[in-house]
C-alpha positions, 0 to 999 in steps of 0.5 A: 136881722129877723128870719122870714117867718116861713124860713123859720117855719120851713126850718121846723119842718125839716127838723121834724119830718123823720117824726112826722113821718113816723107817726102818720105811717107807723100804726103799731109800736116800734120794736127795738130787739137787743140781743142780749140781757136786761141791764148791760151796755147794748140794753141801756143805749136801747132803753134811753134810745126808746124813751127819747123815739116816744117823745119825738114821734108819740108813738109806742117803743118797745125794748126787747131782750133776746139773748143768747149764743153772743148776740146771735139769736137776736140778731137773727130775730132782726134779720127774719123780721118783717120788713115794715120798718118796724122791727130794729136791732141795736148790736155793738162791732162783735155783730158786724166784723168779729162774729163772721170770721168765728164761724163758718155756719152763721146763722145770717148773713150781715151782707144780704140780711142786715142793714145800718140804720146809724152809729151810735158811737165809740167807746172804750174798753177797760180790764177791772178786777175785784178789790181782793185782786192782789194787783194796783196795774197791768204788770202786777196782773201780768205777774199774778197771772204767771204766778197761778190761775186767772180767770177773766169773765165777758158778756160772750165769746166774739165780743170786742172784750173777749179778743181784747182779753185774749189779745192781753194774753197773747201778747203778754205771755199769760193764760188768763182763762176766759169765762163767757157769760150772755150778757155784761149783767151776769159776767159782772155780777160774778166778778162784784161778787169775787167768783171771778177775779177779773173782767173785760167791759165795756166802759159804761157797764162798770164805771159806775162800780168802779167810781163806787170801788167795787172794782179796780181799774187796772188798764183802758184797752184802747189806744187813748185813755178815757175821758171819764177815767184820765187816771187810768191808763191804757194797756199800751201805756203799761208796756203791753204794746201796740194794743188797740181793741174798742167798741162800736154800737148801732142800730140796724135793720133787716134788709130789704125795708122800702127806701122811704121808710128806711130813710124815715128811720135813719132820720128818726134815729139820728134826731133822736141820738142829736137830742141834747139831754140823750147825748148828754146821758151817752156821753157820761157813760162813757159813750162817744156819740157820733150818729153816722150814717148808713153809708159811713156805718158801712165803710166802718164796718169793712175795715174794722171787719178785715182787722179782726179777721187777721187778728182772730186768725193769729189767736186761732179763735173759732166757734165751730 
C-alpha cells in the first residue's frame, strides 16, 4: 500500500528539523574544538563529522585544533565558550572518566561545566611496535623488555593508551617506559621513524601503517579482537589477563546551552553520525558508531569513570 503523501511529507520533516532548525538560528559557523593536533583520531572523527554537519545544515563548520596539556586546554576552551550552541568539543574517555582522578587541580569541572551532546562510538586499542622490534607477540615483547630498556610513545599522560601501557606493565612485571607526546600524529611519527620502539594507539590512527607493514601488530587491548584486524590477537589472549582497556569519543558542549538549542544540537549530530557514507568511513577505521544520546553518554561515563579511578589508584598515577 502507497503512503499518504502528507505522511510521507510529514516524515521528511521530522527527518530534517535538527538541520532546518540549525540553519534558520545559527548566523555564525559552527566551531568544532579538538584538543589535540591535526591529523590524529579525535582530529579525523571531527573533520569527517564537520563535512557531513555542511551538507545537512548549508552552514559553515569549523575544525579547530587546540592542543596541549593531554586535551585539557581544549577542552577548557569549551567549557568557557559561549553558551549559543555554537561552540563543540569532541574528546575521547580519557576527558570524562580518567582525567578527574589524575589530579586534584582540574582545570573544569566535566559535571558543572560540560555536557554530551552523543557518542560516537567504541574502539579498540592496540600495542604496535616498529618492524626492527625484535618481537612477533605479546610474550616476546614481555621477554625483551625484561631483557633491556623499552620505551612505549602515547598521545598523552591519562590517555585510555597510556593506562593500557602502564596496566601491561603491572600486570606483566615490566617496566616499559612511557614517552607522552600531545597528540597520536607526534607519538607516532617517532615510532614509524624507530626513535621509539613501541606504541599504544588507538586503532584508527595506525591501521593504515599497520596494513602498509610499517608497524607490527603485537596485542588488541580490548577484551575482543577487531573486526578490521581478526589475526591479531587481544592482550588477554596472550596470557596477560583479565585485560580490557578501550576508547570511547564524543561530542560535548559547554553547559548551560538553552534546551532548545541543545536538543537541536543532539539531533544534528546524531543525523549526521547516521549518514551512511560518514558511518561507513567511521567504521572502517575501526570505530564502532553507536550515536547515543546525552542521557545514555551520561550513564557511561559514570561507570567507566568508577573503573578507572580504581585502576589509576592501584598503578599510583598522578598529574600533581
Amino acid at each position: 500500500m502507497k503512503k499518504p503523501v502528507a505522511v510521507i511529507a510529514f516524515c521528511f520533516l521530522a527527518l530534517a528539523a535538527p538541520a532546518m532548525a540549525w540553519a534558520q538560528s545559527a548566523t555564525q559557523a559552527l566551531r568544532i574544538i579538538v584538543p589535540y593536533p591535526p591529523g590524529g583520531t579525535t582530529d579525523t572523527i571531527a573533520r569527517l563529522a564537520g563535512q557531513k554537519l555542511n551538507e545537512l545544515t548549508g552552514q559553515t563548520t569549523i575544525v579547530e585544533n587546540r592542543p596541549g596539556a593531554g586535551g585539557n586546554i581544549g577542552t577548557q576552551a569549551v567549557a568557557l565558550a559561549a553558551r549559543d550552541g555554537l561552540t563543540v568539543g569532541i574528546s575521547a574517555v580519557n576527558t570524562f572518566s580518567i582525567n578527574p582522578h589524575l589530579t586534584k587541580r582540574p582545570l573544569y569541572d566535566t559535571v558543572r561545566d560540560l555536557e554530551p551532546v552523543c557518542l560516537i562510538g567504541f574502539m579498540p586499542n592496540i600495542i604496535v611496535v616498529h618492524p626492527a622490534v625484535p618481537a612477533q607477540s605479546l610474550p616476546e615483547l614481555i621477554a625483551l623488555a625484561k631483557k633491556r630498556p623499552l620505551s612505549f610513545s602515547s598521545p598523552g599522560s591519562g590517555t585510555s593508551v597510556h593506562l593500557a601501557g602502564e596496566l601491561l606493565n603491572e600486570r606483566a612485571g615490566i617496566s616499559i617506559l612511557h614517552v607522552p607526546y600531545k597528540g597520536d600524529m607526534p607519538a607516532l611519527q617517532d615510532v614509524l621513524g624507530g626513535r621509539v620502539e613501541v606504541m599504544a594507539a588507538n586503532l584508527p590512527g595506525v591501521i593504515e601503517h599497520v596494513r602498509a607493514g610499517k608497524l607490527r601488530p603485537i596485542a588488541v587491548t580490548s577484551a575482543r579482537r577487531s573486526a578490521l584486524l581478526p589475526n591479531v590477537p587481544t592482550v588477554q589472549e596472550q596470557g596477560v589477563a583479565p585485560f580490557d582497556v578501550s576508547a570511547w569519543f564524543l561530542f560535548f558542549a559547554p553547559a548551560g546551552i538553552p534546551a532548545e538549542q541543545m536538543n537541536t544540537l543532539v539531533g544534528l549530530f546524531r543525523k549526521a553520525l547516521q549518514q551512511p557514507d560518514l558511518h561507513d568511513k567511521l567504521e572502517r577505521l575501526g570505530i564502532d558508531v553507536q550515536p547515543l544520546p546525552p542521557k545514555e553518554v551520561k550513564a557511561l561515563m559514570a561507570a567507566d569513570s568508577k573503573r578507572y579511578a580504581a585502576l589509576i589508584q592501584k598503578l599510583n598515577l598522578s598529574w600533581d
